[in-house]
VEXZAGU-21914 format. One record per atom (N, C-alpha, C, O): atom name; z, x, y. Coordinates in pm, 1 decimal, always signed. Example, Ala and Ser with C-alpha at 12.3 -4.5 7.8 and 13.67 -1.06 7.14 Angstrom:
BEGIN
at/c3/c1/c2
N/+780.0/+1319.0/-569.0
CA/+780.0/+1230.0/-450.0
C/+780.0/+1320.0/-330.0
O/+846.5/+1423.6/-331.9
N/+708.0/+1285.0/-225.0
CA/+714.0/+1367.0/-106.0
C/+787.0/+1290.0/+3.0
O/+803.9/+1340.9/+113.8
END
This chain:
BEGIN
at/c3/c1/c2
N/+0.0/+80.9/-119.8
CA/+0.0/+0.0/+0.0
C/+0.0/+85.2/+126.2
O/-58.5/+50.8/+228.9
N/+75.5/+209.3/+111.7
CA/+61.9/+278.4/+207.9
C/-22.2/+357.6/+287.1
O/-9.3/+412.6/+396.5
N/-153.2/+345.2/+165.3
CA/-252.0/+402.0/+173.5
C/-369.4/+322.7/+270.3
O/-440.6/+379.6/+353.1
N/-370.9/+174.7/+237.7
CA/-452.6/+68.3/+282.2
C/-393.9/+56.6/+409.5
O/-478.8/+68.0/+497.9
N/-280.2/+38.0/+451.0
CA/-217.3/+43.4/+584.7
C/-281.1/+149.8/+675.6
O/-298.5/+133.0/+796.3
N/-316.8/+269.1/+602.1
CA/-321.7/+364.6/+677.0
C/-469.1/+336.3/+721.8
O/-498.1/+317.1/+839.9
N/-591.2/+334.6/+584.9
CA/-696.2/+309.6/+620.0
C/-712.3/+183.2/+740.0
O/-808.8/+168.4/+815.0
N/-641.0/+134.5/+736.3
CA/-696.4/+59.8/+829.6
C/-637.3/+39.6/+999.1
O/-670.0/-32.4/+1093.4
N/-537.7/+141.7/+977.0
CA/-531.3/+205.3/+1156.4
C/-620.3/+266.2/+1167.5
O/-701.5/+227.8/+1251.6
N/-651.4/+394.1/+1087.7
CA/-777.3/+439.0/+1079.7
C/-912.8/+408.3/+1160.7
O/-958.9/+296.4/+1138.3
N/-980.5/+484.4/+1246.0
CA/-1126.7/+359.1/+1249.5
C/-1152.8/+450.5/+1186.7
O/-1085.5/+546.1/+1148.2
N/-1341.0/+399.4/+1163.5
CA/-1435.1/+467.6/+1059.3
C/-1458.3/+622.7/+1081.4
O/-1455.8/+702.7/+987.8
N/-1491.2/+674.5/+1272.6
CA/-1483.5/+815.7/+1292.1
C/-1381.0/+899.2/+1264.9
O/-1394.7/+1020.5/+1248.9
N/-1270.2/+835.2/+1258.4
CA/-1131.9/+924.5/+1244.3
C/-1158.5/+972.1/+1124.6
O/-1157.2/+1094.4/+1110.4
N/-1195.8/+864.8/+984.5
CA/-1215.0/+904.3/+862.5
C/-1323.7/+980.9/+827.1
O/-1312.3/+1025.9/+713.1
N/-1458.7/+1022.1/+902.9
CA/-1530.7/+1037.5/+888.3
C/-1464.6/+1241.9/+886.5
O/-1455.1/+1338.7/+811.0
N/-1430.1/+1186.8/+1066.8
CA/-1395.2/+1366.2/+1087.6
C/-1324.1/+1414.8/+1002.5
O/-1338.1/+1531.1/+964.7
N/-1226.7/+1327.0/+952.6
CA/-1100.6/+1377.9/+854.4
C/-1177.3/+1456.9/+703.9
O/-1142.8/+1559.1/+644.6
N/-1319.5/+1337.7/+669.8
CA/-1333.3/+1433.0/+592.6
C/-1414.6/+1533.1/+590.2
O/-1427.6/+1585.2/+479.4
N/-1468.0/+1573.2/+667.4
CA/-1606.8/+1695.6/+751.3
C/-1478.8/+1759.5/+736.4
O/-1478.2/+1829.4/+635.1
N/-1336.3/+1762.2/+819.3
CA/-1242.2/+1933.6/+844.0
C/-1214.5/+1937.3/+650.8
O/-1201.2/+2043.1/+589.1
N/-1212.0/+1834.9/+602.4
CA/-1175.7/+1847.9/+473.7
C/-1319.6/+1963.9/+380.2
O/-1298.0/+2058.2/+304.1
N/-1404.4/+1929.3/+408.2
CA/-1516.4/+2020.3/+361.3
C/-1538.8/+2143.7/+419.2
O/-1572.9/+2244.1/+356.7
N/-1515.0/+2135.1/+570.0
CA/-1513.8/+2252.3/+651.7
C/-1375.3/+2358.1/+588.1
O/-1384.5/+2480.4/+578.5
N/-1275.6/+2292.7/+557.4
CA/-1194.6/+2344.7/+470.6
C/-1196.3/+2431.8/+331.1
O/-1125.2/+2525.7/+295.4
N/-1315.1/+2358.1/+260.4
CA/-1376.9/+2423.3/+113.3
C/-1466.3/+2535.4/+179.2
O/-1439.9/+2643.4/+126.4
N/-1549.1/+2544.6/+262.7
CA/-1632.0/+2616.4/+302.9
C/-1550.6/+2727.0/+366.7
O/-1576.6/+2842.6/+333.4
N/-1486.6/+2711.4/+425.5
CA/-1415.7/+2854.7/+472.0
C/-1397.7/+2916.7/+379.5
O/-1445.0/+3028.8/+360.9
N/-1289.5/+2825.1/+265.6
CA/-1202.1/+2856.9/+170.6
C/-1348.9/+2968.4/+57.7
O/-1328.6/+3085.6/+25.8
N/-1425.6/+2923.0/+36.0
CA/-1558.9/+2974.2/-35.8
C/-1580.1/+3080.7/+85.8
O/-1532.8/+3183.6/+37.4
N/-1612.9/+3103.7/+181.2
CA/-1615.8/+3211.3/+263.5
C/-1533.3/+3319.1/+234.2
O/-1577.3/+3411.8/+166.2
N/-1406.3/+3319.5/+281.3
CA/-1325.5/+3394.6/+248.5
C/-1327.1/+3491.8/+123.3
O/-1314.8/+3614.2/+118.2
N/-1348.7/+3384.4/+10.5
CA/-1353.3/+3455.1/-125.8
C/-1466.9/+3519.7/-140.0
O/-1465.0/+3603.0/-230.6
N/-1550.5/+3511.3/-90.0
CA/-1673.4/+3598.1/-81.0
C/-1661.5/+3733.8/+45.6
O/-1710.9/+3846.6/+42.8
N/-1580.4/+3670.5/+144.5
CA/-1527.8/+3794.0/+228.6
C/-1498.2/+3930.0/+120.3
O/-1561.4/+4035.4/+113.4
N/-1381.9/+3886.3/+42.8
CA/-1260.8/+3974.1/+2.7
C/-1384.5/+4058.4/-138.8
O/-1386.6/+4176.1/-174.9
N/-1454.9/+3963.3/-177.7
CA/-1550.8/+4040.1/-303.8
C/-1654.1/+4114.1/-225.2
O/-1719.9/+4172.0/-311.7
N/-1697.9/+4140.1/-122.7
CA/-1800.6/+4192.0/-61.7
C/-1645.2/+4303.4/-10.2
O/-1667.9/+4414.6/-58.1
N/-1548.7/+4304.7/+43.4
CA/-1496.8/+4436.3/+82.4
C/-1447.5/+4476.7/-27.4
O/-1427.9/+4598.1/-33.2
N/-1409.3/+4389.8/-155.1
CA/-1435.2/+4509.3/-227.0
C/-1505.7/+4594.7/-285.7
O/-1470.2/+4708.2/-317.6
N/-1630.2/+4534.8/-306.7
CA/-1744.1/+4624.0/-363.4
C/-1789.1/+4723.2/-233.0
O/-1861.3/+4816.7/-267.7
N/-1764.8/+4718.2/-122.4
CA/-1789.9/+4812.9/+1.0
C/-1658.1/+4891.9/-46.1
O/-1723.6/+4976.6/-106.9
N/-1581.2/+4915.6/-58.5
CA/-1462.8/+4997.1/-85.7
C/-1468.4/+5058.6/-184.0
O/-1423.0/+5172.7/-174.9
N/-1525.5/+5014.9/-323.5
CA/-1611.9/+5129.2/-450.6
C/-1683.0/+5186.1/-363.8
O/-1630.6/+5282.8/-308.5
N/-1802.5/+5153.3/-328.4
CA/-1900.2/+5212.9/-304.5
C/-1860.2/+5345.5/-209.8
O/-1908.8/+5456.5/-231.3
N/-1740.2/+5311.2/-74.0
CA/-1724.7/+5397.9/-76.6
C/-1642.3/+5548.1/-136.3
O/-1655.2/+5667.1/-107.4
N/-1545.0/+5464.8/-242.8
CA/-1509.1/+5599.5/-349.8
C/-1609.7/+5639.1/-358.4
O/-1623.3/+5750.0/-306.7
N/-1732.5/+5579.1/-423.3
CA/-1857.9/+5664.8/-509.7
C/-1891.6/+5738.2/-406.4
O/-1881.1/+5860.8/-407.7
N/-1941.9/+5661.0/-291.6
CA/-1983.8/+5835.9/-221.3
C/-1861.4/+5959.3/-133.5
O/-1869.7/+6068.8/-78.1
N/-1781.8/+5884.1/-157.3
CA/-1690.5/+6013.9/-137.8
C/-1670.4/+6084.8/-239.5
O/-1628.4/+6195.9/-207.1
N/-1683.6/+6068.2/-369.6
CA/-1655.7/+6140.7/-514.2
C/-1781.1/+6192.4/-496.7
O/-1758.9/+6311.4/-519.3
N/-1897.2/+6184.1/-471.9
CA/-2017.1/+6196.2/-461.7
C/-2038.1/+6386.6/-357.7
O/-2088.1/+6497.8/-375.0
N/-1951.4/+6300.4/-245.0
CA/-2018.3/+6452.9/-141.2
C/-1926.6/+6517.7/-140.2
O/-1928.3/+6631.2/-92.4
N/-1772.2/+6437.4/-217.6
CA/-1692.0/+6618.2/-231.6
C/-1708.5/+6730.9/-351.5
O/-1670.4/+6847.6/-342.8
N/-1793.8/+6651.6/-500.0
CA/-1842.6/+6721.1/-574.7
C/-1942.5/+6777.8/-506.3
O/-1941.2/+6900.7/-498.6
N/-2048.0/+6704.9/-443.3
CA/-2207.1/+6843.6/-438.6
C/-2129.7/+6931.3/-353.3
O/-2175.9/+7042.3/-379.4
N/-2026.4/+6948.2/-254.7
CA/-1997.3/+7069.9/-202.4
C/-1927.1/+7172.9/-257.9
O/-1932.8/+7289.1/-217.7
N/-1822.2/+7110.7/-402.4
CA/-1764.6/+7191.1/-487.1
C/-1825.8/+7261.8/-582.0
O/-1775.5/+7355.3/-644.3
N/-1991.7/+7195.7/-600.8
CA/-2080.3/+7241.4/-733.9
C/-2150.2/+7347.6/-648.9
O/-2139.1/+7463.0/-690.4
N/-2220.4/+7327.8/-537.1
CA/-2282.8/+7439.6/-462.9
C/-2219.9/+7594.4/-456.0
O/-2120.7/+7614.1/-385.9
N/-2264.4/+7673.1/-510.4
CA/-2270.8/+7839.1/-418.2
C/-2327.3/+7871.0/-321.5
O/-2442.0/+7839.4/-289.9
N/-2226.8/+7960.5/-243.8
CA/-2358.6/+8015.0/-157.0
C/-2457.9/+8078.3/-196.9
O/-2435.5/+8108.3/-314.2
N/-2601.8/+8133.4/-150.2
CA/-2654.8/+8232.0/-224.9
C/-2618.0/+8394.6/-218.7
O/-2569.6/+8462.7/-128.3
N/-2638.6/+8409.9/-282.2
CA/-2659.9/+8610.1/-278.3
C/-2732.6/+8625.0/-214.7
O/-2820.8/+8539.5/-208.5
N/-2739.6/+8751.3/-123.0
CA/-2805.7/+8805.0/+6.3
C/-2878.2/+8929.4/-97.3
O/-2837.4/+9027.0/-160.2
N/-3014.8/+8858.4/-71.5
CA/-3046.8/+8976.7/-148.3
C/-3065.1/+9137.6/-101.1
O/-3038.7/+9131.0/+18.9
N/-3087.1/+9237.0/-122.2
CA/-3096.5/+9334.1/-72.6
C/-3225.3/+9456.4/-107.2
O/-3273.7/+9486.3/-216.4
N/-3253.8/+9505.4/+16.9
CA/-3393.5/+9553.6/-8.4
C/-3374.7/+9694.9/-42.3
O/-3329.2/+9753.0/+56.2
N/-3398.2/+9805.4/-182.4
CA/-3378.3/+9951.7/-154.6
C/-3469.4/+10033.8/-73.3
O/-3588.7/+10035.0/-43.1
N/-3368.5/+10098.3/-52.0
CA/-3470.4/+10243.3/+86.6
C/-3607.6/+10289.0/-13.1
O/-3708.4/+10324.1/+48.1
N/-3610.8/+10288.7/-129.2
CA/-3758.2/+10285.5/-168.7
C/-3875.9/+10200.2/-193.6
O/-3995.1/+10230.8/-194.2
N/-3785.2/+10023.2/-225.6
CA/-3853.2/+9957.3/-168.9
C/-3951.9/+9915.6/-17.9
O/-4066.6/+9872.1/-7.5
N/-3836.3/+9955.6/+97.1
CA/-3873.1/+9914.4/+198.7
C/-4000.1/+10044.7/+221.7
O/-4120.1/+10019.0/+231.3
N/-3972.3/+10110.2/+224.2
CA/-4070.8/+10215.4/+243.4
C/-4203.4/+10229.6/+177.5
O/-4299.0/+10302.4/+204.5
N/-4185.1/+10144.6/+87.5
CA/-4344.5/+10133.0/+5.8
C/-4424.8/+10024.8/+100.8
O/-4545.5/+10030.4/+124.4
N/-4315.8/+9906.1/+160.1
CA/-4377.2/+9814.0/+231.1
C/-4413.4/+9859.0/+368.1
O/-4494.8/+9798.9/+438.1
N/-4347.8/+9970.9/+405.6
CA/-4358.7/+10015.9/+560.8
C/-4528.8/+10119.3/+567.9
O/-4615.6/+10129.1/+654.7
N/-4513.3/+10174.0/+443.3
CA/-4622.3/+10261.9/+381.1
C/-4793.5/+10141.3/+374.1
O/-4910.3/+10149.1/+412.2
N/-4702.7/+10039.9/+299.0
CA/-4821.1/+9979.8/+301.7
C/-4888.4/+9890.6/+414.0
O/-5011.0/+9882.0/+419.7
N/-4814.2/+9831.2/+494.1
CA/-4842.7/+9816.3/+620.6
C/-4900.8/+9844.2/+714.0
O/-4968.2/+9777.2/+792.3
N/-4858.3/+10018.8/+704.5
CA/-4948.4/+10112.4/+846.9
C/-5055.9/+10156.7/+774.6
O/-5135.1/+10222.1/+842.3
N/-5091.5/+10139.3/+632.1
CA/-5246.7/+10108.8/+575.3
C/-5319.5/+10015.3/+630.6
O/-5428.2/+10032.7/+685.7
N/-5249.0/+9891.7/+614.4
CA/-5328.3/+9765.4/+672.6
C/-5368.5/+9832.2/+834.2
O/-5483.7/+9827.5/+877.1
N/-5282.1/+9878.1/+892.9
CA/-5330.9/+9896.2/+1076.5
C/-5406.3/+9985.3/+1086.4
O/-5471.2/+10001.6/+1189.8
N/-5413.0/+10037.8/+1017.4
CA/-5499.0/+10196.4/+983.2
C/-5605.1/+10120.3/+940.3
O/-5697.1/+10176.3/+1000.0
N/-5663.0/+10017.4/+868.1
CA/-5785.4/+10020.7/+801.0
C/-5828.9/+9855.2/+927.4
O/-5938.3/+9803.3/+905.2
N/-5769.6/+9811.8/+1006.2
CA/-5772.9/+9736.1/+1100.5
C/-5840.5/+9788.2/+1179.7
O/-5959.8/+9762.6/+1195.8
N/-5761.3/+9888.6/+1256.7
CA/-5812.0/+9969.3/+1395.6
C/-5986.7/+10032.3/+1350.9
O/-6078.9/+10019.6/+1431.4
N/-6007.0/+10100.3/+1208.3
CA/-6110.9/+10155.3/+1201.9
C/-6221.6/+10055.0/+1171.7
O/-6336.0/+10098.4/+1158.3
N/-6195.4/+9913.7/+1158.9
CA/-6336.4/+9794.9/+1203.4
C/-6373.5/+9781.5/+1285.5
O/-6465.2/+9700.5/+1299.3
END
């Protein structure tokens, strides 16, 4: 009885809006839960790339500097002032 009493202070827009905030209610409520599953899969993702770029910097070496011997370089210095030598005489 308390119910019919009510409906009928009620007019029809009151009931109408009452039930739109009532759906607007599910829809947030469905929002939200899709909020919280989208930050969490953004929150893996970012473990993965933080596990990601602190390994490639732990797996990397630097390189070795390579080094040229005094008999190497001198074969190249040798061969060089051939090249200018056989340049100049064209």
């Amino acid at each position: 009885m308390k119910l019919a009493a009510l409906a009928q202070r009620l007019s029809e827009s009151s009931i109408r809006s009452l039930l739109k905030m009532k759906r607007q209610g599910r829809k947030l409520k469905a929002l939200k839960t899709q909020y919280q599953g989208l930050r969490r899969k953004l929150a893996s993702l970012d473990r993965k790339i933080q596990k990601l770029s602190t390994g490639a910097t732990s797996l990397s070496r630097p390189k070795a500097r390579r080094r040229l011997s005094a008999a190497g370089r001198r074969r190249i210095v040798l061969a060089q002032k051939r090249r200018w030598a056989q340049k100049k005489t064209k």
